[in-house]
N, C-alpha and C positions, 0 to 999 in steps of 0.2 A: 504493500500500500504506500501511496504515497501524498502528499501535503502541500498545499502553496499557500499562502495569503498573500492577497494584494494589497495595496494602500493608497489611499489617495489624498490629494489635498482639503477635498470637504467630503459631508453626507450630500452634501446638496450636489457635486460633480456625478458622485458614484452613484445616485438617483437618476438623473441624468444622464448615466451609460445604461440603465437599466427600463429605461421609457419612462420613469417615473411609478413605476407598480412593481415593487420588489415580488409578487406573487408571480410573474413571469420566470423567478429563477429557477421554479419549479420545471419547468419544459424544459431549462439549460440542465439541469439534472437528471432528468428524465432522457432526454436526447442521446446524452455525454457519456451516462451511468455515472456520475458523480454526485455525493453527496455534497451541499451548498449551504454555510452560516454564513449570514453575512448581519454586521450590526454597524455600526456611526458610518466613519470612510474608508474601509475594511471590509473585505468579500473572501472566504478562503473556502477552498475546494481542496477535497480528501475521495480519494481512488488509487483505478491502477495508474501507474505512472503516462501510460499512452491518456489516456481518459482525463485526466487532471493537465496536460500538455494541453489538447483541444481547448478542454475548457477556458486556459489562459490564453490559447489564440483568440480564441471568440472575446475574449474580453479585449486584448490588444486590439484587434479590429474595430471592436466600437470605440474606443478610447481614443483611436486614430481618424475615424469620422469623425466624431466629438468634437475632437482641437482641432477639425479642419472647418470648422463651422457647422457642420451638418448638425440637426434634430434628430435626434432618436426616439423612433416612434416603435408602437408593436411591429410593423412590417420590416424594419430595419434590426431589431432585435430578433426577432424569428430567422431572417437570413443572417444573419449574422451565427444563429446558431446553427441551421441547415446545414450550412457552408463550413462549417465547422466539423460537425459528426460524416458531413460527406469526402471532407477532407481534399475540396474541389479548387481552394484558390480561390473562389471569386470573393471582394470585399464590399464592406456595404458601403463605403464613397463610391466604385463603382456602381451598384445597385441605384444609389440617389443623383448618380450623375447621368444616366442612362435616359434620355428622354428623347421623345418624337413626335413631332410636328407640334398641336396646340398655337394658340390665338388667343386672340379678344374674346371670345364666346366660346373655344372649347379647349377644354384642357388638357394637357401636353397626354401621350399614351406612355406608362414606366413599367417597366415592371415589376411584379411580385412576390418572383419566388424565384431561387437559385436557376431552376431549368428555364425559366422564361426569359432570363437576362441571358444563359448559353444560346437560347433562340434567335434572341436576336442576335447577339454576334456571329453565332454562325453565320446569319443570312445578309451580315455585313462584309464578312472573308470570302464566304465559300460559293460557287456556281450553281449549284445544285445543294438544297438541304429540302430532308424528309422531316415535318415535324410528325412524331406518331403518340397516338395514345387517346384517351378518355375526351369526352366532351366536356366542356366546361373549363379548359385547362389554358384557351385563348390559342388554340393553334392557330386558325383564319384569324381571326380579330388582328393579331401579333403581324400574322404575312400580310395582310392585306395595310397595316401603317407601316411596317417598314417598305412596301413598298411606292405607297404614297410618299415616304420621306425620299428615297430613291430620284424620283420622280420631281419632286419639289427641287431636292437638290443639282439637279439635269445629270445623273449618272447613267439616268433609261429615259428613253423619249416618249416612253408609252407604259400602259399597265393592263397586261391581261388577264382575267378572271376567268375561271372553268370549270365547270361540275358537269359529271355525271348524271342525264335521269335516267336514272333505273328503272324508275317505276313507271317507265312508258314505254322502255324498252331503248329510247331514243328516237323513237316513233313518234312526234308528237304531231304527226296530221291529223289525227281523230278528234285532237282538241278544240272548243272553239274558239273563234278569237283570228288574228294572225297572229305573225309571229312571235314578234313581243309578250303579246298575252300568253302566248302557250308555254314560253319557256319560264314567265317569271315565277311560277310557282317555284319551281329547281334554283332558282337564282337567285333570290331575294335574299337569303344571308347574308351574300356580297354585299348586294346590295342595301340593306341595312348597316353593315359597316362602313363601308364608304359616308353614310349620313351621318352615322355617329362623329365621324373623324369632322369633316368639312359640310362645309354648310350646302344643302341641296343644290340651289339654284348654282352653284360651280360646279358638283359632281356634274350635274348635267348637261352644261357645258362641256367639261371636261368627254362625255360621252358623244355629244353631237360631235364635236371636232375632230375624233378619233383617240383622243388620246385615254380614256378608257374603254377598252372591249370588255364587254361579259357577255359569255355564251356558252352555251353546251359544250361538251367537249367534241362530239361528232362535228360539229364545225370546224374543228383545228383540222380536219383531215387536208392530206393538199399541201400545208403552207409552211414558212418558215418564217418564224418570229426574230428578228434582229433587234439590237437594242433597246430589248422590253424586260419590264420586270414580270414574269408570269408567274399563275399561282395554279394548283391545282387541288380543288378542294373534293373532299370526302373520294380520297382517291381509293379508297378499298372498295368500292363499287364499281373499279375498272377494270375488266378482264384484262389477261394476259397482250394483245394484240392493242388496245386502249394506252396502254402503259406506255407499250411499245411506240406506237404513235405518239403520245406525247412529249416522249424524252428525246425525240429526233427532231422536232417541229423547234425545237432552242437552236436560233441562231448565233451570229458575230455580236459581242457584247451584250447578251442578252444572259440574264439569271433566274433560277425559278426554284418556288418552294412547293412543295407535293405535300399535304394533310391527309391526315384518315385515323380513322380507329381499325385496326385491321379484327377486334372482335366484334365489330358493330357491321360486317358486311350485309348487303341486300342481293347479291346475285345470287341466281337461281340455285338450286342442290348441283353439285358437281362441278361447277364451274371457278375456276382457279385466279380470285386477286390477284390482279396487276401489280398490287401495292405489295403483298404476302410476298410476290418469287419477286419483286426490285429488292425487297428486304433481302432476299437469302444472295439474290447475288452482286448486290452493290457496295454491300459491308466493305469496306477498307479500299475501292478505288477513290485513286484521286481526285481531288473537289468535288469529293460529293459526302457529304454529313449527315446522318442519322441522329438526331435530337431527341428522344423518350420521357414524353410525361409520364407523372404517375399519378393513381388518386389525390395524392395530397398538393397536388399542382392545382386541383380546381380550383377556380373563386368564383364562384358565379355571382354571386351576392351582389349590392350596388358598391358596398364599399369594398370589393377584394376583386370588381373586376380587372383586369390588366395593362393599364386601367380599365377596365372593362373584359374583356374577353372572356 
């Protein structure tokens, strides 16, 4: 077993690295497997020696946001400990520094939790990134403002949006309506993201002029996308041949992120995700990145979305 106490200059600082709710130190114990007393400017943690190490990282890290100005709030303190028991590197200056797009009317999109700040970066280095896993974890939400930021910042000329309908087969003549009408049923996540981010009356814009597409994915057939940011959403409802299609259709300066829950699939009995066999055989080629939520990635809440997601 082993021991540290730390020390600081007041109760009021060391409240202060703790959000102000010393009852939080409960989860840095819980997380860590560390036992945790803490009374005046004085915090000491008792374990194994690997376990009681974390714990004083997670503490240097907030103490390090802290002096740099930053508030420490529950969501900074939770990553902070995350990041800690994950033993990932990421810090929560980075975490609070991490921000995109936001205005006069809507507020910047950050992230919320260890895997969602790898998201983004990923989708800031790498050509190709798969975000995978559970709903509610801000996979679209996350792709579709980095790549609005992209886009703002003139690194892609354009932004392309894509799903899968499954449930019509891709067939959508039967439906009534034209074309618009038929496909917004499948589409409309995008596009409720998009609104969330910027204000309609320029999403729409931005759609007359070309500079956003949204569409089915049987539409990419044919083409090849240059200098776009593309996204492909709920991509486990893309057959093997779908996939295929997709990943060839990325042009010259052109980046894209693939989404799905690959347990959440809608294709028929027998028929083999696109998203499943990219998983088995894209693991470890170059620029291309596998990001993995997990349950405790959700936030669906108003106040834990990614912001929103």
């Amino acid at each position: 077993m082993s021991e540290q106490t730390l020390e600081y200059e007041s109760a009021h600082f060391l409240s202060a690295l703790l959000a102000d709710e010393v009852s939080l130190t409960r989860e840095l114990a819980e997380a860590l497997g560390v036992r945790v007393s803490t009374r005046d400017a004085w915090i000491k943690f008792t374990g194994e020696p690997d376990a009681v190490a974390r714990a004083v990282g997670v503490m240097g890290d907030l103490e390090a946001a802290r002096r740099g100005g930053a508030t420490i709030g529950r969501r900074a303190f939770r990553f902070a400990v995350e990041a800690g028991a994950a033993g990932d590197g990421g810090s929560v200056a980075e975490l609070l520094g991490f921000r995109l797009l936001g205005g006069k009317s809507r507020p910047a999109v950050v992230p919320r939790t260890l895997t969602q700040l790898n998201y983004l970066k990923a989708m800031a280095e790498t050509d190709v990134v798969f975000g995978i896993g559970p709903a509610g974890t801000g996979k679209t939400y996350l792709a579709v403002a980095a790549a609005l930021a992209a886009f703002k910042e003139k690194r892609v000329g354009r932004l392309v949006l894509t799903r899968p309908a499954v449930e019509a087969g891709e067939a959508l003549g039967f439906l009534p309506g034209d074309l618009t009408e038929k496909i917004l049923p499948y589409l409309r996540p995008l596009y409720d993201a998009l609104y969330d981010m910027v204000e309609p009356d320029e999403v729409n814009r931005m759609i007359e002029n070309g500079s956003i597409e949204i569409a089915p994915l049987a539409y990419m057939r044919g083409r090849t996308l240059n200098n776009a940011a593309i996204i492909l959403d709920e991509a486990q409802n893309t057959t093997s041949e779908q996939m295929l299609m997709f990943l060839t259709r990325m042009g010259e300066g052109s980046r894209c992120t693939i989404t799905g829950d690959p347990s959440q699939s809608d294709l028929k009995r027998g028929v083999t995700s696109g998203l499943k066999e990219a998983m088995g055989i894209l693991r470890g080629v170059e620029d291309v990145e596998f990001v993995e939520f997990e349950r405790r990635d959700v936030v669906r809440h108003r106040e834990g979305r990614a912001k929103r997601g």
